[in-house]
C-alpha positions as CSV (number, residue, x, y, z in Angstrom):
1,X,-25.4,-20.6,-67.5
2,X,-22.0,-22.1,-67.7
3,X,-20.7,-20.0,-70.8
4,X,-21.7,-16.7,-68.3
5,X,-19.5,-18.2,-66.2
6,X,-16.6,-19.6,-67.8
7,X,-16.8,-16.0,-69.9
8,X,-17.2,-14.3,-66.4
9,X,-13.6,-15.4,-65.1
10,X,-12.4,-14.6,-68.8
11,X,-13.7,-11.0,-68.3
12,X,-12.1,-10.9,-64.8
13,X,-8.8,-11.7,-65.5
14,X,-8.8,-9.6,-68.4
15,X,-10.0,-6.4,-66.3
16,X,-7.1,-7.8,-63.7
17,X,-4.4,-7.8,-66.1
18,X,-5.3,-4.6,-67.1
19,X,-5.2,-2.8,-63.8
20,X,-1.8,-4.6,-63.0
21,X,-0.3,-3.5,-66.4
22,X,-1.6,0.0,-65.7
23,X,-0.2,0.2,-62.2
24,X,3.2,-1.1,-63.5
25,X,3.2,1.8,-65.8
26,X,2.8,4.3,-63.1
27,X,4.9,2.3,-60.3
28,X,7.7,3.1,-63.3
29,X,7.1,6.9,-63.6
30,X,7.2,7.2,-60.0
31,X,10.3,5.5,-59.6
32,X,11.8,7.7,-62.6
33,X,10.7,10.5,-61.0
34,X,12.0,9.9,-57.7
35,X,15.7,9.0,-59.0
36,X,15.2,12.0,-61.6
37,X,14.6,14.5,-58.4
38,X,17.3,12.8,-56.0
39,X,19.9,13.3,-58.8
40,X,18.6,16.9,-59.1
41,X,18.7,17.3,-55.7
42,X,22.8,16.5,-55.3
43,X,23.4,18.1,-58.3
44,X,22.8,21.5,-57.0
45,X,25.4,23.7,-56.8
46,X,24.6,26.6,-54.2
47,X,26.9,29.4,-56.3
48,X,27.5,32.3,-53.1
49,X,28.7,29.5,-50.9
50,X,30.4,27.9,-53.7
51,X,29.2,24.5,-52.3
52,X,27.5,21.6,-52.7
53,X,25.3,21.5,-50.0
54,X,23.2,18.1,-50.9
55,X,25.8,16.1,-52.3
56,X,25.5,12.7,-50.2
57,X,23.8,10.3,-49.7
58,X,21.3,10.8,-46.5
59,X,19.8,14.3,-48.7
60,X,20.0,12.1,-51.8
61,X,17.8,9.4,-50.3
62,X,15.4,12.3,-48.5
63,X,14.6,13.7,-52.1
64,X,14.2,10.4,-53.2
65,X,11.2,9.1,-50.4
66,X,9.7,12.0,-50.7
67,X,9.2,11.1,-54.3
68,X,8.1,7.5,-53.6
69,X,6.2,8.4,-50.4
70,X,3.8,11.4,-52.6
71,X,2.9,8.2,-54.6
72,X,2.3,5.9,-51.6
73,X,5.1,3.8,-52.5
74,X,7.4,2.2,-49.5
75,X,11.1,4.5,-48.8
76,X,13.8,3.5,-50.4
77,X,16.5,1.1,-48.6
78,X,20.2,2.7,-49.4
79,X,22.6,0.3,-50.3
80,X,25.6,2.2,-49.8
81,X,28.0,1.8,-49.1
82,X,30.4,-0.3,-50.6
83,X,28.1,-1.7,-53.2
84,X,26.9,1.9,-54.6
85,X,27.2,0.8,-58.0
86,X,25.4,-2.2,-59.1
87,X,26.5,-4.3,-62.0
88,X,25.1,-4.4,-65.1
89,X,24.7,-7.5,-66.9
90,X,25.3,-5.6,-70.5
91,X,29.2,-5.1,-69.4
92,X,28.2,-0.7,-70.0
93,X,30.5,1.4,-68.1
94,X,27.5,4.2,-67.2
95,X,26.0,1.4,-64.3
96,X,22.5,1.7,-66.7
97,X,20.0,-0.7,-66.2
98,X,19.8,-4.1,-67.8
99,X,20.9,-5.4,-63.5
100,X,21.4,-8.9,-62.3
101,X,18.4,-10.2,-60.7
102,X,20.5,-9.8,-57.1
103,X,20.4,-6.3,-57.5
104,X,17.1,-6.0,-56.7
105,X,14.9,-6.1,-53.9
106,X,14.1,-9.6,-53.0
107,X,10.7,-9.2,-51.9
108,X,7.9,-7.5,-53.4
109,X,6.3,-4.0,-53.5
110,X,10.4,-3.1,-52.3
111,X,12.9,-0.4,-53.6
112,X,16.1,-0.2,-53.1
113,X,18.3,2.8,-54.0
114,X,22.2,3.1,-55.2
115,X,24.1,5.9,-55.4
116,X,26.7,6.1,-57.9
117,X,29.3,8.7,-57.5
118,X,31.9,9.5,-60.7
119,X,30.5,5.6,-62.0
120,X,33.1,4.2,-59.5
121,X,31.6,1.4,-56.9
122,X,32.9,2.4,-53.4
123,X,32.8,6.4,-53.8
124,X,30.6,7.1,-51.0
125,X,29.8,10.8,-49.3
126,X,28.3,10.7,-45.7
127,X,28.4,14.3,-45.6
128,X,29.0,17.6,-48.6
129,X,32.3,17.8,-50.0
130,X,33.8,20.5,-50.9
131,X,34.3,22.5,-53.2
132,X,36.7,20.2,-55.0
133,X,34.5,18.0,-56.4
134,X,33.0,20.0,-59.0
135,X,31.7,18.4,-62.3
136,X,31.7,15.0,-61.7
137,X,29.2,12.4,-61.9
138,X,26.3,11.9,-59.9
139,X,24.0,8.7,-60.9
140,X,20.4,7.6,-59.1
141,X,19.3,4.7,-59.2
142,X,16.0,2.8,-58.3
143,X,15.1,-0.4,-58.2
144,X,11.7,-1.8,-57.4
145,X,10.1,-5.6,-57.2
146,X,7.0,-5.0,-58.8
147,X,4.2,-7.5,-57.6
148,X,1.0,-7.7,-59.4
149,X,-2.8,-7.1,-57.3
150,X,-3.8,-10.1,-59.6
151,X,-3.6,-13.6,-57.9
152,X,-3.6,-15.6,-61.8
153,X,-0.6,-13.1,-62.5
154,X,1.7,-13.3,-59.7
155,X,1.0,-17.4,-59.5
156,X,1.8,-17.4,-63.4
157,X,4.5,-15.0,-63.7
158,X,5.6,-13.6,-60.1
159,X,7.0,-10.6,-59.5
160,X,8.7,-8.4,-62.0
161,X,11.6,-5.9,-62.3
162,X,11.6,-2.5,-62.8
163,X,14.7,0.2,-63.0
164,X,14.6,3.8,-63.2
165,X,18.5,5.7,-62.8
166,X,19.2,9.5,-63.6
167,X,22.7,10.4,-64.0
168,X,23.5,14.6,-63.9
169,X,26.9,16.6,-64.1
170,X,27.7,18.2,-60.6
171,X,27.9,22.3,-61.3
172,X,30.3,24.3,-59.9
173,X,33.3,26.2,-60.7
C-alpha cells in the first residue's frame, strides 16, 4: 500500500509538470503572436491617405490585448513612456530579448508591453505621425511572468520569464 502511494505522488507530479511545461509553451505562442500582430498593426501603411494611421502606442497596445485577451491571458500594461526600450543584458543594439530580470512583470500570470520606436529609448507616439516617418523601425515587445498551476513547481522553482518581440519596417513612400 505504501509503494501505491509514494508512486501515486510520483505519477502526480509528473502529470503536473507536464501540464505546466505544456501551458508555458502556449503562454509563449500567444505572447509571440500578440507582439507579432501589434507590430503588424503600426506597420500599416494606409497608401491613398499616404498615412500611418496606427502608428502609436494606444492602437499598438489594442492589437496587442486583443491577442492576449482571445487566449484568456490578462491586457498588457504599457510601459511607455520614457522607458519604451528595455535593456538587454547581451549589450545588442536591436532591444532583443535576453532582459534584466526588472524588466519584467513583478508578479505572476502579468505582461507588460514596450514599444520601441527606431530602437531609440524615449521615442514615444501618443497619436499617428505623419507622413514623415516612413521606413523606420517599429519593435513589440512582450513580457510575461509565467507562474506554474503546480504547487511542487512554483515552491521549487518560482515563476519564470518569458519574452516574445516583433520588430517590422514602417512602409510608406
Amino acid at each position: 500500500m505504501v509503494e501505491f502511494a509514494l508512486s501515486s505522488v510520483v505519477l502526480l507530479l509528473l502529470v503536473g509538470g507536464l501540464v505546466d511545461i505544456g501551458r508555458a509553451i502556449y503562454v509563449t505562442e500567444v505572447i509571440s503572436n500578440a507582439a507579432r500582430e501589434g507590430a503588424r498593426h503600426g506597420a500599416y501603411f494606409q497608401a491613398p491617405a499616404l498615412a500611418h494611421p496606427y502608428l502609436y502606442d494606444a492602437q499598438i497596445k489594442a492589437a496587442v490585448d486583443a491577442e492576449l485577451a482571445a487566449a484568456s491571458l490578462p491586457a498588457s500594461t504599457l510601459k511607455n513612456p520614457g522607458t519604451t526600450c528595455p535593456n538587454p543584458t547581451d549589450g545588442n543594439a536591436f532591444h532583443n530579448p535576453p532582459y534584466a530580470s526588472a524588466a519584467y512583470p513583478p508578479t505572476a500570470n502579468q505582461t507588460w508591453l514596450y514599444i520601441c520606436y527606431q530602437n531609440t529609448a524615449g521615442v514615444d507616439f501618443t497619436s499617428a505621425p505623419g507622413s514623415g516617418q516612413s521606413l523606420q523601425d517599429v519593435n513589440v515587445i512582450v513580457l510575461y511572468t509565467y507562474g506554474p498551476l503546480t504547487p511542487l513547481v512554483t515552491a521549487q522553482f518560482g515563476s519564470f520569464h518569458l519574452a516574445a518581440n516583433e520588430h517590422m519596417t514602417v512602409g510608406g513612400r
